[in-house]
C-alpha positions, 0 to 999 in steps of 0.5 A: 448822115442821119442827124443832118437830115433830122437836124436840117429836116425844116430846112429840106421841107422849104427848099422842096415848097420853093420849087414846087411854088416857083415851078408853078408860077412859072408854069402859071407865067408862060403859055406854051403847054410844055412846062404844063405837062412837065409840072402836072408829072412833078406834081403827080411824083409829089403826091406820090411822096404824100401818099395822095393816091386813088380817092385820096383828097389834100386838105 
């Protein structure tokens, strides 16, 4: 299990950038402010993941 996520670590990378800039396309194509909110709690879990928090900046 461990050699398949190493071997196909790009792969995950990509599929992860695909949602998140599909998500915020369509967050960006839609007026209501529903999938506004559900977008800023995905982007929240992901800066989590990238240990963007407190006075952390992404570059």
């Amino acid at each position: 299990m461990l050699t398949f996520i190493i071997n196909h670590f790009s792969d995950f990378i990509i599929a992860l950038t695909s949602i998140v800039t599909g998500a915020s396309a369509l967050t960006a194509l839609t007026p209501g402010d529903k999938d506004d909110k559900v977008m800023s709690k995905i982007k929240n879990v992901l800066d989590i993941c990238a240990l963007n928090i407190g006075n952390a900046k992404t570059a």
